[in-house]
C-alpha positions in Angstrom: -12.6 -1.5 -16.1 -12.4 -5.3 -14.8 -11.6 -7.5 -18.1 -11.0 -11.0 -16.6 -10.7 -12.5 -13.2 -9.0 -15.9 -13.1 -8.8 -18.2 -9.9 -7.2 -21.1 -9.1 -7.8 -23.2 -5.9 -9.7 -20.9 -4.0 -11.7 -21.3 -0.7 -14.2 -23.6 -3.1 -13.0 -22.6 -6.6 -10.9 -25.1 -8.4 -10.4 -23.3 -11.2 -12.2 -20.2 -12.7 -11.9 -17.9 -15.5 -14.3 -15.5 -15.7 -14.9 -12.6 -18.3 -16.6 -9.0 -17.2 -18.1 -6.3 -19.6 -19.1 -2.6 -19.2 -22.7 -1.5 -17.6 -24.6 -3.1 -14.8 -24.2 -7.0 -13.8 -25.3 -8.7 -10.8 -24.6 -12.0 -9.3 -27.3 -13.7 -7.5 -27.5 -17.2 -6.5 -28.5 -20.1 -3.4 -27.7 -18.6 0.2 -23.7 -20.7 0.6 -23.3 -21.0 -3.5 -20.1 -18.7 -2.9 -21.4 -15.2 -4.4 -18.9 -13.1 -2.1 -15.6 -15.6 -3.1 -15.3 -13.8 -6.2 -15.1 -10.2 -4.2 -13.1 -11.7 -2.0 -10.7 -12.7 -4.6 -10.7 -9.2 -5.7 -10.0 -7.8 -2.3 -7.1 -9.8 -2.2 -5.8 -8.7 -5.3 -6.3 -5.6 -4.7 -4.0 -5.9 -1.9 -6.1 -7.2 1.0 -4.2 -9.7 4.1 -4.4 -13.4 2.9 -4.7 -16.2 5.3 -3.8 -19.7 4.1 -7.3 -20.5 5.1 -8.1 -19.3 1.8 -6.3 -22.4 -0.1 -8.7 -24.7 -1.2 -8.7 -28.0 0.6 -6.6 -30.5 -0.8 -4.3 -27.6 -2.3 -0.7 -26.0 -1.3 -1.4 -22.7 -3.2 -4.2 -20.5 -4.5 -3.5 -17.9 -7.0 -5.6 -15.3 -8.2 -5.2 -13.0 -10.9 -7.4 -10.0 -12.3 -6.8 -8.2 -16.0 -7.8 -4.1 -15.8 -8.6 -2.4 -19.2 -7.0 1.0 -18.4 -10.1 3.7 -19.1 -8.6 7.1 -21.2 -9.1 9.6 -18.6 -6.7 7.6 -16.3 -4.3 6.6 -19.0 -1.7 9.0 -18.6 -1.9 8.9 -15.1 -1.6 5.6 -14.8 1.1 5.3 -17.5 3.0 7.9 -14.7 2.5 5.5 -11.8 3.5 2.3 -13.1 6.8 4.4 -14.6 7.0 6.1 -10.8 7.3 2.7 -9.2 9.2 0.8 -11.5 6.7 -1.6 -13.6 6.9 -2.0 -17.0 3.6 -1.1 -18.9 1.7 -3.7 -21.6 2.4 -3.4 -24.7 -0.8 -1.4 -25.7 -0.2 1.0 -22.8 -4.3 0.3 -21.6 -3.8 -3.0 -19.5 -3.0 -3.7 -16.1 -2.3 -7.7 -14.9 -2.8 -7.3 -10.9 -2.1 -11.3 -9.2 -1.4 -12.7 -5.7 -0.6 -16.2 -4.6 -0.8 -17.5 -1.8 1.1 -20.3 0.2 0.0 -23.3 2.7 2.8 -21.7 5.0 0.6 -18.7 5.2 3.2 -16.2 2.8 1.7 -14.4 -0.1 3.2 -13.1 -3.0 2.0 -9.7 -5.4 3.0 -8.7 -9.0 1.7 -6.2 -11.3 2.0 -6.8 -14.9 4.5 -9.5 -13.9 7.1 -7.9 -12.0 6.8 -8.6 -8.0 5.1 -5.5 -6.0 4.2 -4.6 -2.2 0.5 -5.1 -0.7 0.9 -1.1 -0.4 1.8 -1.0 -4.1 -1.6 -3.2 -5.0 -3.8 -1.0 -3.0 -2.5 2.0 -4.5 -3.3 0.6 -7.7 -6.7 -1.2 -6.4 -7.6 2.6 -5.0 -7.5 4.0 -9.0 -9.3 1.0 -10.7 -12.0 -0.2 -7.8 -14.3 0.8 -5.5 -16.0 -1.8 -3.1 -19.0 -0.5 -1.0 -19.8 -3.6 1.6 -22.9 -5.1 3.1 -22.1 -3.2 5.9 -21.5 0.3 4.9 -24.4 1.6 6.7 -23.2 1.0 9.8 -20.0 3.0 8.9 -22.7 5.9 8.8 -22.7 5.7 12.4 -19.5 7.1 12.9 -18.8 10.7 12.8 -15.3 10.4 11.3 -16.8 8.4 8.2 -19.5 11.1 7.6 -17.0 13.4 7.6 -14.7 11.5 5.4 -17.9 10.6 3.0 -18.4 14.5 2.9 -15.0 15.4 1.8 -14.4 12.5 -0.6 -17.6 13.3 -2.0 -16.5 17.4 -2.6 -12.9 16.8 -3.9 -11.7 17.8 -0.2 -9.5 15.4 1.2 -6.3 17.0 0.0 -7.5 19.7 1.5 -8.4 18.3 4.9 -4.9 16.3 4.9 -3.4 20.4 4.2 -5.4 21.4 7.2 -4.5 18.3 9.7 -0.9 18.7 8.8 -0.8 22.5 9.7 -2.5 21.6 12.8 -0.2 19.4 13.5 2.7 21.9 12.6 0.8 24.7 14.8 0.4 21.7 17.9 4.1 21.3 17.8 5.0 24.8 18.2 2.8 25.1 21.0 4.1 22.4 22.9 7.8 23.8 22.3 6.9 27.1 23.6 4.7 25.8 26.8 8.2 24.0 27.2 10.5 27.2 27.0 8.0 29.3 29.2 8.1 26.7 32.0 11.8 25.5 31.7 13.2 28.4 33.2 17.4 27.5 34.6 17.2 23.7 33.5 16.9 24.3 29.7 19.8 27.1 30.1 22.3 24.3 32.0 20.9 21.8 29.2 22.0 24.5 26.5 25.5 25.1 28.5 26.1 21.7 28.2 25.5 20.6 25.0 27.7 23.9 23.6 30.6 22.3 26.1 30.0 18.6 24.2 29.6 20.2 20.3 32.5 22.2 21.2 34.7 19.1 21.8 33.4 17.4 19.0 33.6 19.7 16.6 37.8 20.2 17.8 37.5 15.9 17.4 35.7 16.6 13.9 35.0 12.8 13.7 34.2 11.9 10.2 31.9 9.1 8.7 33.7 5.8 8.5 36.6 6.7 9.7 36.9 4.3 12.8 36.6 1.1 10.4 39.2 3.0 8.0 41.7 3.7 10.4 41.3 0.3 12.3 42.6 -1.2 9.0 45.1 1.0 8.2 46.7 0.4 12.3 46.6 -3.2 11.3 48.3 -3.0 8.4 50.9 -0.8 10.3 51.6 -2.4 12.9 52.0 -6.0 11.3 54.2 -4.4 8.6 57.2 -6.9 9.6 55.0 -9.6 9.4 53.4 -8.3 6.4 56.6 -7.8 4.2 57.8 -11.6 5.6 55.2 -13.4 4.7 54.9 -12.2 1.5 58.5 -12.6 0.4 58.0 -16.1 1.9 55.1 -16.7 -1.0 57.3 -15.5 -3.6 60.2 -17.8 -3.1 58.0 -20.6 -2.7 56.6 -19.4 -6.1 59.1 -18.3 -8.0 62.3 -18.2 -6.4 63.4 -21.3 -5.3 65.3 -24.0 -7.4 62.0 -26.2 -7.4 59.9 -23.0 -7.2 55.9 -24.0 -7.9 56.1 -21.9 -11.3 59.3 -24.0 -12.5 57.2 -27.2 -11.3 53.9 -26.0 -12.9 55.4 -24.9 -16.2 57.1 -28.4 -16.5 53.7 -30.2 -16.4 51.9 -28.2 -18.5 54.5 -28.9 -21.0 54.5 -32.5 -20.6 50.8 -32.5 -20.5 50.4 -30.4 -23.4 52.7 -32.8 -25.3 50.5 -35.8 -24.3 47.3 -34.0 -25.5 48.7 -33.9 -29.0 48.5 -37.8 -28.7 44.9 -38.1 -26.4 42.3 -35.6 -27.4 40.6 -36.6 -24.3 43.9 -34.7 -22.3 43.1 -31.4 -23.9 40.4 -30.1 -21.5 43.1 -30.6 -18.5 45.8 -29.0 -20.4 43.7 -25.9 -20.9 42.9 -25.8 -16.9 46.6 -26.4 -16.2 47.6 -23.5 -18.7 45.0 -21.6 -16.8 46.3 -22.2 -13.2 49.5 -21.0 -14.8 48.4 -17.9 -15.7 47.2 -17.2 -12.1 49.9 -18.2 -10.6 52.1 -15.7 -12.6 49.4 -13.0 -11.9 49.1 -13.6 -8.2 53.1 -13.5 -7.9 53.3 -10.1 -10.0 50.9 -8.9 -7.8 52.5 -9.8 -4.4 55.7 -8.5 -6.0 53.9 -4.8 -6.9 52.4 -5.1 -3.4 55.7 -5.1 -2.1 57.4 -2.3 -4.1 54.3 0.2 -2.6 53.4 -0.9 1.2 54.0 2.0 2.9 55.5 1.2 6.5 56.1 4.8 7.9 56.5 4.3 11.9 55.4 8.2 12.3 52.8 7.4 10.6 51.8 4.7 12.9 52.0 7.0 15.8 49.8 9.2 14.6 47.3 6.5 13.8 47.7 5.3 17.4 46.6 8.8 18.8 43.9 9.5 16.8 42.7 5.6 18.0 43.3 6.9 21.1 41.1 9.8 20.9 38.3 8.8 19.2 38.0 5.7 22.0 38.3 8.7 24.6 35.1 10.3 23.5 33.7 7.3 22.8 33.9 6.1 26.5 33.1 9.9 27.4 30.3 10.3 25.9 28.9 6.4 25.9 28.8 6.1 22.3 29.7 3.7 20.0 33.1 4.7 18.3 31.2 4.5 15.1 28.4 6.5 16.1 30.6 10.0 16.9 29.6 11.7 13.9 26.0 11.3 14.0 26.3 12.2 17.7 28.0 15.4 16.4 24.9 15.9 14.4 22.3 15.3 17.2 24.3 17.5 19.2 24.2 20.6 17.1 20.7 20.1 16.1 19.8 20.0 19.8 21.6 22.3 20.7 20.0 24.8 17.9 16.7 23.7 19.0 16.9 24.7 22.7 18.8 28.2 21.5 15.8 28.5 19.4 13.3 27.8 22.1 14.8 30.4 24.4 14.2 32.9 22.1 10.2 33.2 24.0 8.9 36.2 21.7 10.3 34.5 18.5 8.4 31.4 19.4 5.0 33.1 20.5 5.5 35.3 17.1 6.5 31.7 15.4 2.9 30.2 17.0 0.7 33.5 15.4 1.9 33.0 11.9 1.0 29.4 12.3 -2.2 30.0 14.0 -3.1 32.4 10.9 -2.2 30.3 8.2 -3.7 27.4 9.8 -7.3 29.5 10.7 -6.9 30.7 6.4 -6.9 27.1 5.6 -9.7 25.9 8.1 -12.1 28.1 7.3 -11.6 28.0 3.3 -12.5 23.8 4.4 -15.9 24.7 6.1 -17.0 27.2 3.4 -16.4 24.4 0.7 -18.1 21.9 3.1 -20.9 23.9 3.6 -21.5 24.4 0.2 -20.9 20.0 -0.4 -23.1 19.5 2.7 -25.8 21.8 1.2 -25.4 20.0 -1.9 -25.3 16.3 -1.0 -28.3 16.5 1.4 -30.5 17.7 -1.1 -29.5 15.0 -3.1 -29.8 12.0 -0.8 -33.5 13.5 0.0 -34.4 13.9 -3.7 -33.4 10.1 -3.6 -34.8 9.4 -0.4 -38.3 10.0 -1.5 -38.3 7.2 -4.3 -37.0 4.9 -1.5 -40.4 4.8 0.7 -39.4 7.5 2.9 -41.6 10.2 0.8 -41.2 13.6 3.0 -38.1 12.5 4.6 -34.9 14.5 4.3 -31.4 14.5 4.9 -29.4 17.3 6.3 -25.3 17.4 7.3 -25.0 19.5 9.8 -21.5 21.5 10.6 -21.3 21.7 14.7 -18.6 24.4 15.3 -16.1 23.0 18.0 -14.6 25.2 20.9 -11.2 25.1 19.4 -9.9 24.2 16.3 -8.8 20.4 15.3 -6.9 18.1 12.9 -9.6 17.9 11.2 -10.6 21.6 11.2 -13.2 24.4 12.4 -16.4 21.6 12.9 -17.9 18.2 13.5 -19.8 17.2 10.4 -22.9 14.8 11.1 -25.9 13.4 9.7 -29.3 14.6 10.7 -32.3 12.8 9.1 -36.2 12.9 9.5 -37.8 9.9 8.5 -41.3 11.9 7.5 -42.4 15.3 6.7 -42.7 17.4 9.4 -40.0 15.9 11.6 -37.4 17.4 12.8 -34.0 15.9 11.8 -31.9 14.5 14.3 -28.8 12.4 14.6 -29.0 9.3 12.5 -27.7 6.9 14.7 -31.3 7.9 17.3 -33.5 8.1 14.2 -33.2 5.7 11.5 -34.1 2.4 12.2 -32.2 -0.7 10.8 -34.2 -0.5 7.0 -34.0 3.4 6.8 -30.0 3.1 7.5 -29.4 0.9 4.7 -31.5 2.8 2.0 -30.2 6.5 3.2 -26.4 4.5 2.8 -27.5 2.8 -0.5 -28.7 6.4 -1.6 -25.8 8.0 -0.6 -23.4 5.5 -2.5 -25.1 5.4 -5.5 -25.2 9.4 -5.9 -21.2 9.6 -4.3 -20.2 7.0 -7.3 -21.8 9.2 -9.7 -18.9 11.7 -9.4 -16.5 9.1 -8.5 -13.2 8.6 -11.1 -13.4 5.2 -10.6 -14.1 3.0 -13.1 -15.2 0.0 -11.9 -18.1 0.0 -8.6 -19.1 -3.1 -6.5 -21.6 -3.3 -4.8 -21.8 -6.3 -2.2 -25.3 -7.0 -0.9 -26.1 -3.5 0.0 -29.8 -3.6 -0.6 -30.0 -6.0 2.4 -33.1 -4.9 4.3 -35.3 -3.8 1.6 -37.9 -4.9 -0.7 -41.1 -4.2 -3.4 -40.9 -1.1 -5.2 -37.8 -0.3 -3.4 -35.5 -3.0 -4.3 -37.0 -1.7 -8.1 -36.0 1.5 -7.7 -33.0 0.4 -6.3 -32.4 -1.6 -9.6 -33.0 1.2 -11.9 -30.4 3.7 -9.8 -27.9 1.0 -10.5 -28.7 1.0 -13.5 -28.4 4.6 -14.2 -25.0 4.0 -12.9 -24.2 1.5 -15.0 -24.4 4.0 -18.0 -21.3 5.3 -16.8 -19.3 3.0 -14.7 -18.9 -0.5 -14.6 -20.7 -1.9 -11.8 -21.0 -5.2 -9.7 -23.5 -6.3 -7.5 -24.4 -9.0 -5.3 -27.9 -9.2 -4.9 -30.4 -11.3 -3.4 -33.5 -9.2 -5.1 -35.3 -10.5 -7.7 -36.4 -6.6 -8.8 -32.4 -5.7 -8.3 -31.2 -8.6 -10.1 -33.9 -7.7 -13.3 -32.4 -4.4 -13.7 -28.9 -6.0 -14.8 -27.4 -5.6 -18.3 -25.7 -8.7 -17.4 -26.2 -11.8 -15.5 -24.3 -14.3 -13.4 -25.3 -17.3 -11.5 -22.8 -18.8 -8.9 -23.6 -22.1 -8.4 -21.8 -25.0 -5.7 -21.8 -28.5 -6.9 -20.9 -31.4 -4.1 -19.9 -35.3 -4.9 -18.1 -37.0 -2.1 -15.3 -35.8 -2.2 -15.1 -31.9 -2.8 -17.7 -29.1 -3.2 -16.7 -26.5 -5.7 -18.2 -23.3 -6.8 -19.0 -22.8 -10.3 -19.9 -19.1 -12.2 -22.4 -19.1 -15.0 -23.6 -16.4 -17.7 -26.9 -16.5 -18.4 -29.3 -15.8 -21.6 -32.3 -15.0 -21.8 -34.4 -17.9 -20.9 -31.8 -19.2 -18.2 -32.5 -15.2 -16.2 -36.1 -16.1 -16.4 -35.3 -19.1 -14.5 -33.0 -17.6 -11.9 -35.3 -15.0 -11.0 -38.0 -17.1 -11.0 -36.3 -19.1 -8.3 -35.7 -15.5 -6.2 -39.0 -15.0 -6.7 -40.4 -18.1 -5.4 -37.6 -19.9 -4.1 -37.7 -24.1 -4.3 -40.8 -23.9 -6.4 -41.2 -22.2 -9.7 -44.4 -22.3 -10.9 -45.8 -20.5 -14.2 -46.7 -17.6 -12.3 -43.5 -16.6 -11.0 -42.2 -17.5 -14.3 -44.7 -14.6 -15.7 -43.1 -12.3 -13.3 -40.0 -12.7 -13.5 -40.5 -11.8 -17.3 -42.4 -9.2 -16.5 -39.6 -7.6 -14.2 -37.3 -8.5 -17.0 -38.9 -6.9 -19.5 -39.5 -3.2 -17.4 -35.9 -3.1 -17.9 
């Protein structure tokens, strides 16, 4: 679950260290005060884009940093993705430091438990640890694709729909290759002549990985051999040979120095580097003499360099490739060439397209029984839930609408029928429900999808927007159940909501004349009595809304 979250120059944040605890808290406060910073913090921590727009005003850099306390069921797993990507784990084997900075010049930078890491890297982490259901979810109802993603998150299915959209892709594929060698007729058999004609030739060249750079050094060093050997037996009689030879010269000074240094401490330090430079020098003139006892200088040798040069820059020009590039063009060739052999071969390929039709139809269907048995199952619940969310005699039903053909996403179109009162018949959601009736169905429909959710830690951003009364108290309590088992955030705006907390934090701005900054505060007892007194009643709290706002206190 989420320890700590600390923020530095943020948006309006100065600085902000704030501690989290198990259950259910909410965070209310004045419309502006900067409720949604703090998720927005986390969304970039979790690996979100940054914009520099984000630096507090005044400020070069915002940092933000979050602390995870690593839950038992995913310690071992965990432990086996941080090892996977390379991060060292905390010393109790149960934490997890996530942080981003971000710069004026509009870079960002990640790290998890100290070590730099990828936005990918965050979000794969961020995917285990969080789960953030927006103020806008509902709308995401809408859409076909997210019902049917909701569905099969919901059931465990996803790997399961990936297995069937990559056989479909596999089966799409073989299709289109044996539309192609139906209709190709004489081209694809010239094609296939000449590319046997080209892998032929290359394959007699047998052009090997590196080998132009190779031999372009090796001709260089052949055919400067005379220049080679004279240069070098220039060095060493400059070095060694000659009456006032450099080593002769050196030797004498670092004697005479050396002999000095015994009188001037201060001399010793330049004595030492002349001794040094000696050394070299005898190494580098060893070394040009071994050099000289091996170079290899065979003219035949250099002939045969030549024609292979010769050859190599034949085919090159031949076949418009880069000198460099004839081995990989080798490669292509064969693999091309296997390809349209293969693809001639019209019964193989319709017999190859059966198999894949059959395996792909075995996986498809096992999909739809599973997601009519989830569908089944997660209607009933969302209208159990529906009816304690003033929509008594509603229901929900996910329909499965078989398609003509098969698709990446298998056998059916999943969607979302509703009827907003008994004795309605349910049709699309996106005709029936009206603006209030979307978000509760969506609120009902996260809370019971989080129930079976892994992840530890739930947010929940404003997502009883459009309700009220006995709702928004129901809505409370749900989130409360939940809290029994997950660690869950919400930003709320309900008084009844914000009752139903275990815990309680006000966000707050403060201006002067020259800043406004947002401030977070935990509140006790009698400081929640005054903050939901204030969402009762707004400006004015009077005793009365005092008394209620104990009394909604108290119910939980």
């Amino acid at each position: 679950m989420l320890q700590t979250i600390s923020l530095r120059d943020f948006v309006i944040v100065d600085q902000l260290e704030l501690d989290f605890a198990s259950g259910f808290t909410v965070l209310t406060g004045e419309t502006g005060a900067g409720k949604s910073i703090l998720l927005d913090a986390l969304g970039l921590v979790l690996g979100e884009r940054a914009d520099s727009s984000q630096i507090r005003e005044g400020s070069t850099r915002a940092e933000i940093s979050a602390l995870f306390r690593i839950d038992d069921e995913l310690t071992i797993s965990f432990g086996h993705w941080l090892d996977a990507q390379g991060f060292p784990a905390e010393d109790d084997g149960k934490s997890l430091l996530l942080k981003r900075t971000i710069e004026s010049n509009g870079r960002s930078r990640a790290f998890i438990n100290g070590s730099v890491a990828t936005l990918a890297q965050l979000r794969e982490a961020g995917d285990q640890l969080v789960d953030i259901h927006g103020q806008h979810a509902h709308q995401l109802l809408l859409k076909g694709g997210a019902q049917r993603e909701l569905l099969d998150r919901h059931a465990g299915l996803l790997p399961l729909a990936a297995d069937v959209a990559s056989h479909f892709k596999t089966l799409n594929d073989s299709r289109r290759r044996l539309e192609q060698a139906e209709n190709a007729g004489q081209d694809i058999e010239r094609e296939r002549e000449r590319l046997q004609w080209q892998f032929e030739e290359l394959t007699e060249l047998s052009p090997q990985e590196g080998e132009w750079a190779h031999i372009q050094g090796e001709h260089a060093r052949l055919a400067n051999g005379a220049k080679l050997i004279g240069g070098c037996q220039e060095a060493i009689e400059i070095l060694s040979d000659a009456d006032n030879s450099l080593e002769s010269t050196l030797s004498k000074v670092c004697g005479s120095i050396g002999a000095l240094a015994e009188h001037d401490p201060a001399l010793s330090s330049i004595s030492e580097s002349l001794e040094s430079a000696q050394i070299q020098l005898d190494e580098a003139i060893h070394g040009l003499n071994r050099y000289l006892q091996k170079i290899d200088l065979d003219p035949a040798r250099l002939a045969q360099v030549e024609e292979r040069m010769q050859a190599l820059h034949s085919a090159s020009r031949k076949y418009r490739a880069e000198t460099d590039a004839l081995p990989k063009l080798l490669t292509d060739t064969a693999e091309r060439l296997e390809a349209l052999t293969a693809s001639q071969n019209i019964e193989a390929l319709r017999e190859k397209v059966k198999g894949e039709e059959a395996a792909y139809l075995k996986l498809a269907k096992q999909l739809t029984h599973k997601r009519s048995k989830a569908a089944a199952d997660l209607g009933k619940l969302v209208t159990d839930a529906m009816q304690d969310l003033s929509m008594a005699g509603g229901r929900l039903e996910i329909a499965l609408v078989p398609l003509a053909e098969g698709g990446s996403h298998g056998l059916e179109q999943v969607e979302f029928l509703v009827a907003g009162h008994a004795g309605s018949t349910p049709r699309s959601l996106a005709k029936v429900a009206s603006g209030g009736e979307l978000a509760r169905i969506s609120l009902a429909i996260s809370v019971i999808t989080s129930k079976a959710s892994f992840t530890p830690t739930l947010i929940f951003d404003e997502v009883d927007a459009g309700i009220g009364g006995a709702v928004a108290e129901t809505v409370g309590k749900l989130l409360h159940q939940l809290g029994q088992s997950h660690q869950i955030l919400c930003v709320t705006h309900l008084p009844q909501v914000a009752a139903q907390g275990n815990h309680h934090l006000k966000v707050s701005k403060s201006q002067s004349a020259e800043k406004t900054v947002s401030q977070v505060q935990a509140l006790g007892r009698t400081e929640r009595v005054e903050e939901v007194a204030r969402m009762l009643g707004g400006a004015t709290i009077t005793d009365t809304t005092r008394r209620h706002a104990r009394e909604l206190l108290e119910q939980q």
